[in-house]
Short mmCIF file of the C-alpha atoms (twelve columns), coordinates in Angstrom:
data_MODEL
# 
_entry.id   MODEL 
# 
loop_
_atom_site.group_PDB 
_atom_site.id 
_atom_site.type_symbol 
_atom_site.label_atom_id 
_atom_site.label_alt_id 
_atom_site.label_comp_id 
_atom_site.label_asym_id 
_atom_site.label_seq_id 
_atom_site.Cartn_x 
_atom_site.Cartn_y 
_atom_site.Cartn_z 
_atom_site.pdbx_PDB_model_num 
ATOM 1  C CA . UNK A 1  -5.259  2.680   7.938   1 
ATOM 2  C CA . UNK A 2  -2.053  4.701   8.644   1 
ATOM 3  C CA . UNK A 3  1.250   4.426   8.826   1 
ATOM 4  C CA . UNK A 4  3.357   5.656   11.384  1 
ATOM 5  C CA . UNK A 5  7.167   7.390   9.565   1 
ATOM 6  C CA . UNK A 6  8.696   4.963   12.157  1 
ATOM 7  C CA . UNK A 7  7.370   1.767   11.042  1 
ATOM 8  C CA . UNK A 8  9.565   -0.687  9.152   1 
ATOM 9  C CA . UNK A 9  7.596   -1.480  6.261   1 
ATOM 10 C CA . UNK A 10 6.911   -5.369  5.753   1 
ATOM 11 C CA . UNK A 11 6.003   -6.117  2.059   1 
ATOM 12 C CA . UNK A 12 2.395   -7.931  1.704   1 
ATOM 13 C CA . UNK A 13 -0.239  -8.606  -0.536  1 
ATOM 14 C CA . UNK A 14 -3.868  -8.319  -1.022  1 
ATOM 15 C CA . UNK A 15 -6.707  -7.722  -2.949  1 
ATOM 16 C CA . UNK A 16 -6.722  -3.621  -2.689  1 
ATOM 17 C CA . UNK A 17 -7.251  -0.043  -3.836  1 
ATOM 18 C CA . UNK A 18 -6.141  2.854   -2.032  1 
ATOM 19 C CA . UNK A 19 -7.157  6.502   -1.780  1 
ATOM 20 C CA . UNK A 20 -4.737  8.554   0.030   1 
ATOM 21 C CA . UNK A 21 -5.709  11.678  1.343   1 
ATOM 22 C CA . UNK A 22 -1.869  12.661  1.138   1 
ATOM 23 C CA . UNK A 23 1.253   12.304  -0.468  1 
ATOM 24 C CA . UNK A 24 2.208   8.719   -0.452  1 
ATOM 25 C CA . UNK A 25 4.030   6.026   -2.069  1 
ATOM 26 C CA . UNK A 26 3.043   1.890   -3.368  1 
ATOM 27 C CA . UNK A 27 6.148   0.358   -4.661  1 
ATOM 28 C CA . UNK A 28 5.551   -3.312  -6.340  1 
ATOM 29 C CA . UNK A 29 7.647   -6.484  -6.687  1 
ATOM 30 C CA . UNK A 30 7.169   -8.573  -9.366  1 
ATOM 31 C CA . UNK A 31 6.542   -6.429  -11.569 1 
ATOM 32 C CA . UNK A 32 8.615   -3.997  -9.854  1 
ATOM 33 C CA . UNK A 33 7.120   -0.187  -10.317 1 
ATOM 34 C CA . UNK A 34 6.384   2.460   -7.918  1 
ATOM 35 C CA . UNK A 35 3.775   4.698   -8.026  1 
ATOM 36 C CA . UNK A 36 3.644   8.021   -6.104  1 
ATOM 37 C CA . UNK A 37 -0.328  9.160   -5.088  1 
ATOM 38 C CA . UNK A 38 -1.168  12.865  -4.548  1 
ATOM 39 C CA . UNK A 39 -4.925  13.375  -2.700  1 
ATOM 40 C CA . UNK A 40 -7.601  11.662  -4.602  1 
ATOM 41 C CA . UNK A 41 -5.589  9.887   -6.612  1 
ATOM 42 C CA . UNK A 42 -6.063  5.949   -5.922  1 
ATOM 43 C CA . UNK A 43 -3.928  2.763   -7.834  1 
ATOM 44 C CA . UNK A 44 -5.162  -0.843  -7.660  1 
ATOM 45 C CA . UNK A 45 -2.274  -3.307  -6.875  1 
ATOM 46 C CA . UNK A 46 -3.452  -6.776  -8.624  1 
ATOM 47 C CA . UNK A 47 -3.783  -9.738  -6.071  1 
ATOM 48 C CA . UNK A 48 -0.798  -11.669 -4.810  1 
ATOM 49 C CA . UNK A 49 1.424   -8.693  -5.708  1 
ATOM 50 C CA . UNK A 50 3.809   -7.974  -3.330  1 
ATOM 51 C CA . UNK A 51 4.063   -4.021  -2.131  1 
ATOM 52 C CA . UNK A 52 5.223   -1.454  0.270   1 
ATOM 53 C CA . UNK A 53 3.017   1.629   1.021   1 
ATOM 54 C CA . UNK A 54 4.610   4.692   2.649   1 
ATOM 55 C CA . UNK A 55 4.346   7.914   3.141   1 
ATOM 56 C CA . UNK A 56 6.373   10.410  0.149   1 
ATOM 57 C CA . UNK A 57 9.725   10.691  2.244   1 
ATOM 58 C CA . UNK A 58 9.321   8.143   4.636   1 
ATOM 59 C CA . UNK A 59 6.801   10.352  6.162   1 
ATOM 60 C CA . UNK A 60 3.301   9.465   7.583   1 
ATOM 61 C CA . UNK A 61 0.762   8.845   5.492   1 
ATOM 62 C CA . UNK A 62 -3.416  7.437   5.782   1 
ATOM 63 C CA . UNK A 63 -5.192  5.311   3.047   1 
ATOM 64 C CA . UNK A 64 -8.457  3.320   2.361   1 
ATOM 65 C CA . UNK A 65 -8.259  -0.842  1.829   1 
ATOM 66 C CA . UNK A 66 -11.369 -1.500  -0.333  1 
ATOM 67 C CA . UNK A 67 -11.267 -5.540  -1.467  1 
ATOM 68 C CA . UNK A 68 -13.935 -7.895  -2.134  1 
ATOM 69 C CA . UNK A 69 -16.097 -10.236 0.217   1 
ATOM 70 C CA . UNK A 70 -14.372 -11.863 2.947   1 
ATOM 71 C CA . UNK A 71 -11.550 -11.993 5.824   1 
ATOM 72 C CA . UNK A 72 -8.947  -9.009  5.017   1 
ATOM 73 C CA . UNK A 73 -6.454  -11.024 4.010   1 
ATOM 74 C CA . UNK A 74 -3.068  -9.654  5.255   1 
ATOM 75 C CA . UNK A 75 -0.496  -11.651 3.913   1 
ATOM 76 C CA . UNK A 76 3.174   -10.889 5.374   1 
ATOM 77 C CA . UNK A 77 5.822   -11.434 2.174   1 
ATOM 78 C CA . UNK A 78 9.535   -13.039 3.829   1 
ATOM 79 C CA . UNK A 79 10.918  -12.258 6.569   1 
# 
């Protein structure tokens, strides 16, 4: 999955890991913290917690979704 530098970014949640092949950014709600991925390095956001992936600078950016059996389960968060 990528994101495009022009996207707004909509905070969601799901069951996830992510391994970026790039500099890129997860920041959490509740508990707020935000983590900032070089290649190969991956972070696990626990279920039901809120985030916002990016690119580092609000730049482009590609990662991997791996979650358990089932739908992907996009969940938009407000808005």
């Amino acid at each position: 999955m990528g994101v495009d530098p022009s996207r707004v970014g909509d905070l969601e949640h799901h069951q996830h890991a992510m391994t970026p092949p790039g500099p890129m950014v997860v920041e959490t709600r509740a508990p707020r913290h935000i983590y900032r991925l070089l290649p190969g390095e991956r972070c696990a956001v626990p279920p039901k917690t809120a985030h916002y992936v990016h690119g580092e600078a609000d730049g482009a950016c590609k990662f991997l979704i791996v979650q358990g059996v089932g739908v992907y389960d996009f969940v938009a968060v407000g808005g």
